[in-house]
C-alpha angles and dihedrals in degrees: 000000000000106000121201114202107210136120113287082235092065098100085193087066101051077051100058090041087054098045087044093054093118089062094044098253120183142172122251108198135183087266095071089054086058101052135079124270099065117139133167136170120182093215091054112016099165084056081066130094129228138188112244125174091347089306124104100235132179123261095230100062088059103107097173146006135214131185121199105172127058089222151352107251129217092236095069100053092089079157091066123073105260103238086055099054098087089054095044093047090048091054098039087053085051082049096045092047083054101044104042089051083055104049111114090215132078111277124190102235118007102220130242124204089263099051138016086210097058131275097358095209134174111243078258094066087044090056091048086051100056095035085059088043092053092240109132114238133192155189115300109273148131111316148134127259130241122194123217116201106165107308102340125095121207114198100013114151101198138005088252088060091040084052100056099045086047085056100035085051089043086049092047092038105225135117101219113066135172112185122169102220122192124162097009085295111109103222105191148021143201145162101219102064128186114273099186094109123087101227101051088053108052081049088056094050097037088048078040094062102020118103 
């Protein structure tokens, strides 16, 4: 099973769970958070249970994970009282930090306390990251995107520019890497890219589900 976490409103998500049937996807909503079957135990966390898709499911038939969201927001806990969401939300995204840490399996991208989807930086602290790793950045502008998972790179137009999103995702640790590249300067960053395309796809589910 691949799971993709994302709101059950993100109709990109249905799509990926859709396009990824022959692996099991599945979505796994803020819903879920809030439902019964849940176990975890830090010492042994593929012995644990989750809710996926509405269905209690075992941690150790989870291949891969992907996160599509940097957070659960209060808002969408309509199961919760409302003067408690803030609260709950607050506690499911520390859950979520913990577990999928934890998670035996590859996840795209391990979480940090600011962000379920990896570092969570300003475009400041992405500056800074790729000043530090030696890639030239620039002002925002045109340009076209390149996508980083591991150690492929999907829309690179050089090595050089395949050389550059490969440091700038090393530096930021994470496997999953959008960057908007335009004179040879990468521009931007982020840790949710685009995957619309065919071909970057079928690389996140097959790194998904390689050793």
């Amino acid at each position: 099973m691949v799971v993709v976490i994302a709101s059950r409103l993100d109709p990109r998500a249905r799509e990926l769970v859709a396009h990824w049937s022959s692996a099991k996807a599945a979505l796994l909503s803020a819903e879920d958070l809030c439902s019964a079957g849940w176990t975890f135990s830090l010492s042994d966390p593929a012995a644990g249970t989750a809710v996926v898709a509405g269905r209690r499911v075992r941690v150790a038939e989870i291949r891969g994970v992907v996160t599509r969201r940097p957070a659960v927001l209060a808002e969408e806990l309509d199961r919760i009282e409302a003067e408690d969401r803030e609260y709950v939300a607050a506690e499911i995204n520390a859950f979520l930090v913990a577990w999928l840490t934890a998670l035996p399996c590859r996840v795209f991208n391990r979480p940090t306390p600011r962000s379920l989807t990896g570092p969570g930086w300003t475009r400041l602290h992405w500056a800074a990251a790729a000043a530090r790793a030696g890639v030239p950045w620039g002002a925002a502008a045109d340009g076209h995107d390149v996508i980083v998972c591991g150690t492929t790179c999907v829309g690179a137009r050089s090595s050089a520019e395949s050389d550059r999103a490969l440091a700038l995702a090393r530096a930021a640790a994470v496997d999953l890497l959008g960057v908007r590249i335009a004179e040879g300067n990468i521009r931007a960053a982020t840790t949710q890219p685009s995957l619309d395309d065919e071909a970057v796809r079928s690389l996140v589910l097959a790194r998904l589900l390689g050793p």
